[in-house]
N, C-alpha and C positions, 0 to 999 in steps of 0.2 A: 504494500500500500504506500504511494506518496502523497505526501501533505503539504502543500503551498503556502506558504506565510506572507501575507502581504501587509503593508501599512492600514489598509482599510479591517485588518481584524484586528489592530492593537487594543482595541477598544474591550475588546472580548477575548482578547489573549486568556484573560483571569481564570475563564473558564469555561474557554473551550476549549485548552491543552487538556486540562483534566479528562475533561469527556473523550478526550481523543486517546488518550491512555487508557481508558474505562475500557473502549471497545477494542485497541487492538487485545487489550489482556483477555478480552471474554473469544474474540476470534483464536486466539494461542491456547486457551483453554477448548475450544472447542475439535481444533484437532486431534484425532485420536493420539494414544500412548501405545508404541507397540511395545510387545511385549518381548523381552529379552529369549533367545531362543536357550532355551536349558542344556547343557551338555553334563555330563558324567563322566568324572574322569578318575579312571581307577588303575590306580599307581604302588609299584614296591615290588620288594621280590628280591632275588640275585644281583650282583655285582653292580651296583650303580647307587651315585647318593640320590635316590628317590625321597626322601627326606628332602633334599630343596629342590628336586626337582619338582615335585609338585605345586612349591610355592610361584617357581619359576614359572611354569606353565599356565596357571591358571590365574594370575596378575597379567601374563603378558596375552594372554587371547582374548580377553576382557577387555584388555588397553586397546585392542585393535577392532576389535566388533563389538555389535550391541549380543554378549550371550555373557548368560550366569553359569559358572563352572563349580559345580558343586565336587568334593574331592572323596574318594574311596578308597583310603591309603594302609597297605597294610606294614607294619612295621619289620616284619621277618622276612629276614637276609638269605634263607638261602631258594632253593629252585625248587622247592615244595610251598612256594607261599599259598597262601588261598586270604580271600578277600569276605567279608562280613557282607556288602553289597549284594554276592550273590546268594545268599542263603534264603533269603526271602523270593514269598510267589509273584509272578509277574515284576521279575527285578527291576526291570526296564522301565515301567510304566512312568507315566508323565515327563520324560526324557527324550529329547527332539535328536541327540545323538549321542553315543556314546564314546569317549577316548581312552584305546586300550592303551596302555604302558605300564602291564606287567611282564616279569619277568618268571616264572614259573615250569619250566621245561620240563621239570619233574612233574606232573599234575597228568597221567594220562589215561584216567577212570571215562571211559566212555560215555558215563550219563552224567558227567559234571561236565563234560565241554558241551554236548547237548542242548543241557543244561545255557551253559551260557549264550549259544550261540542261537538260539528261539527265537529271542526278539528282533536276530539279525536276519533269520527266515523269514520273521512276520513283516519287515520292512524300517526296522529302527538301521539307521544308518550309521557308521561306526567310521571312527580314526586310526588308525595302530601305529603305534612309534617304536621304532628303533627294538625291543625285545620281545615286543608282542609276537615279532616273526617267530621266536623259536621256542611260543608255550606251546602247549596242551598238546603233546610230543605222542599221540597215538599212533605214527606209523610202526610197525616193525624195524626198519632201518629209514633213516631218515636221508642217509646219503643218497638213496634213489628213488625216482619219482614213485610219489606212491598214484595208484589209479584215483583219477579224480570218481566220486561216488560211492568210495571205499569209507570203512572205518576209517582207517588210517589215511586219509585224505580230510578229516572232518576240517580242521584246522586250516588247511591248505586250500581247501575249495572255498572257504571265507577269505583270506587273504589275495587271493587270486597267484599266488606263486608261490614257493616252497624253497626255503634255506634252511642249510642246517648250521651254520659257522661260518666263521671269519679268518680270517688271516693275524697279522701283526699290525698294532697300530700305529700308523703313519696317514699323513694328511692326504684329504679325497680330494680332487680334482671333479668338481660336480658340472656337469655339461646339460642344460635342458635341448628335448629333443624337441619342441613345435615351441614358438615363442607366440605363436597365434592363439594358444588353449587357453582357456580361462584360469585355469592355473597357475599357468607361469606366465600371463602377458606382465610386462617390464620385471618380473623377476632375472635377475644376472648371472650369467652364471659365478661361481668363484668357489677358494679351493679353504676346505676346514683345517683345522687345526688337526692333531695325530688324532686320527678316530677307526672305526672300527668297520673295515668293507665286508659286506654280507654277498655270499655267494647264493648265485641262482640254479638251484638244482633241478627245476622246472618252473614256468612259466604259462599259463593259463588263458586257454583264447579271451577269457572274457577281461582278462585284464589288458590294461593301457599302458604302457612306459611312456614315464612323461619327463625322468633324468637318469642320466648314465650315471657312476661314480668312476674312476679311475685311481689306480693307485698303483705306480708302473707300469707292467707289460698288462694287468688286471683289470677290466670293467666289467660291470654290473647292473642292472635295472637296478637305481635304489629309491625311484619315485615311481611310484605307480596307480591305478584307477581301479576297481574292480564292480562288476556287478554281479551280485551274490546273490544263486537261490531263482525259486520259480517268482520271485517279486523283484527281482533285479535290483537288490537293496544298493544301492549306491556306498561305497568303501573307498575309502582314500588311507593309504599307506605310503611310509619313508623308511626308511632302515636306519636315515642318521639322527644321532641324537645319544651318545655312547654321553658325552662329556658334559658337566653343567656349563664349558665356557663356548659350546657347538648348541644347547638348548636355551640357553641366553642370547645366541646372538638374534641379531635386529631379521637377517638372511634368512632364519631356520623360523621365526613364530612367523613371520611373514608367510611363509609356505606352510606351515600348519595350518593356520586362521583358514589362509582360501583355500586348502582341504577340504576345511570342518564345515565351511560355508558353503561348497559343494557338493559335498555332501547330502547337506538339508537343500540342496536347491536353491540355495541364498545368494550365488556368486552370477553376477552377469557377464555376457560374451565377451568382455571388456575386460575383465576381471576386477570388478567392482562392486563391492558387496551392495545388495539389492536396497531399495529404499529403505529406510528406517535401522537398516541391520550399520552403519560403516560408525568409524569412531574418527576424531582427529588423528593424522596420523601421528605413531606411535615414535615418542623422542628413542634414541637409544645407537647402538653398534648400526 
């Protein structure tokens, strides 16, 4: 709205600003509030300080989008963690996505991945960072592809690709493969600090590689899309995120965020989070 101030209203200045404040407030008021999109994020497990990682994460995807991160963090260290979040029916409910970063590899009771993995059937859309590739470890050998629609695929046919380990850690060399995806539009490429490259043991039609990593003669899908299930649950997955100083950076929540927002459907062809969802951008690396 513009408002013209001329000499002939000085008269009425008094009070007709006030009135004019009255109405933009009640017009401000009148537009709707949208509401923050929910995510779930459940954190801990083996080899990683998940203690501020979750701090880190869930400050820093907040800073960047309109969504509330609620946190499901278990305190035990080693690869039998298991999470209080999932014990209850319909864990999922009122949760617009879910971000996995456990670490749990040891965990591989068939009706507790099942279990988890329900609401990602029914169409809750999911995140998975950096260890979630190598829980809920139900294949026989995980060094070779296991059949997608197997037991032993449970895991892997949610993820849309299959690793079982890494190498030594030294710094990735991260290359996006379409700069046109919603994704990665004006994301850069650049190389991380010593972190941890995840090998691809298969690979899944229904998934997308959207960044290479490199680390020497070595590359690897380590960003990817999946669509999971007879609901084509939308799934965004990274492998990086070993270090809190690779989960802090400005680079790495940048590319979570429009994940997470892709996920729910919230990211435009631009890569611009859709009306009501974006934040000022975020200060920081």
């Amino acid at each position: 709205m513009r408002v013209f101030y001329t000499d002939l209203m000085k008269p009425f200045a008094k009070h007709l600003l006030p009135a004019i404040a009255a109405a933009l407030t009640c017009i401000a008021a009148a537009e709707p509030t949208l509401k923050p999109l929910k995510a779930l994020l459940i954190i801990g497990g083996c080899c990683h300080d998940y203690a501020t990682q979750k701090e880190i994460l869930s400050a820093g995807i907040a800073a960047r989008a309109n969504i509330q991160v609620d946190v499901c963090y278990s305190p035990n260290t080693s690869t039998k963690a298991t999470f209080s979040c999932y014990d209850k029916a319909n864990w999922a409910d009122g949760y617009d996505v879910i971000i996995h970063d456990e670490c749990s590899a040891d965990i591989k009771d068939v009706a507790v991945v099942n279990r988890i993995l329900e609401p990602h059937r029914k169409g809750v859309p999911a995140v998975n960072l950096h260890c979630a590739m190598h829980c809920y470890r139900t294949a026989v050998d995980v060094g070779k592809p296991a059949a997608s629609g197997t037991e032993g695929a449970l895991w892997f046919d949610f993820l849309g690709l299959q690793s079982s380990g890494h190498g030594a850690q030294l710094p990735i060399e991260v290359s996006y493969l379409d700069a046109a995806k919603p994704i990665s539009q004006g994301l850069e490429d650049w190389t991380t600090i010593k972190e941890e490259l995840y090998n691809n043991i298969s690979i899944h039609c229904s998934a997308k590689p959207l960044a290479c990593g490199k680390q020497g003669a070595t590359t690897t899908v380590i960003v990817w899309t999946n669509e999971y299930g007879d609901n084509k649950t939308r799934v965004f997955s990274t492998t990086l995120g070993h270090s809190n100083e690779t989960v802090s950076d400005k680079r790495y929540l940048d590319l979570v965020t429009r994940g997470l927002l892709w996920s729910c459907n919230k990211l435009g062809s631009d890569g611009s989070p859709h009306a009501g969802y974006a934040r000022p951008a975020a200060a920081g690396k």
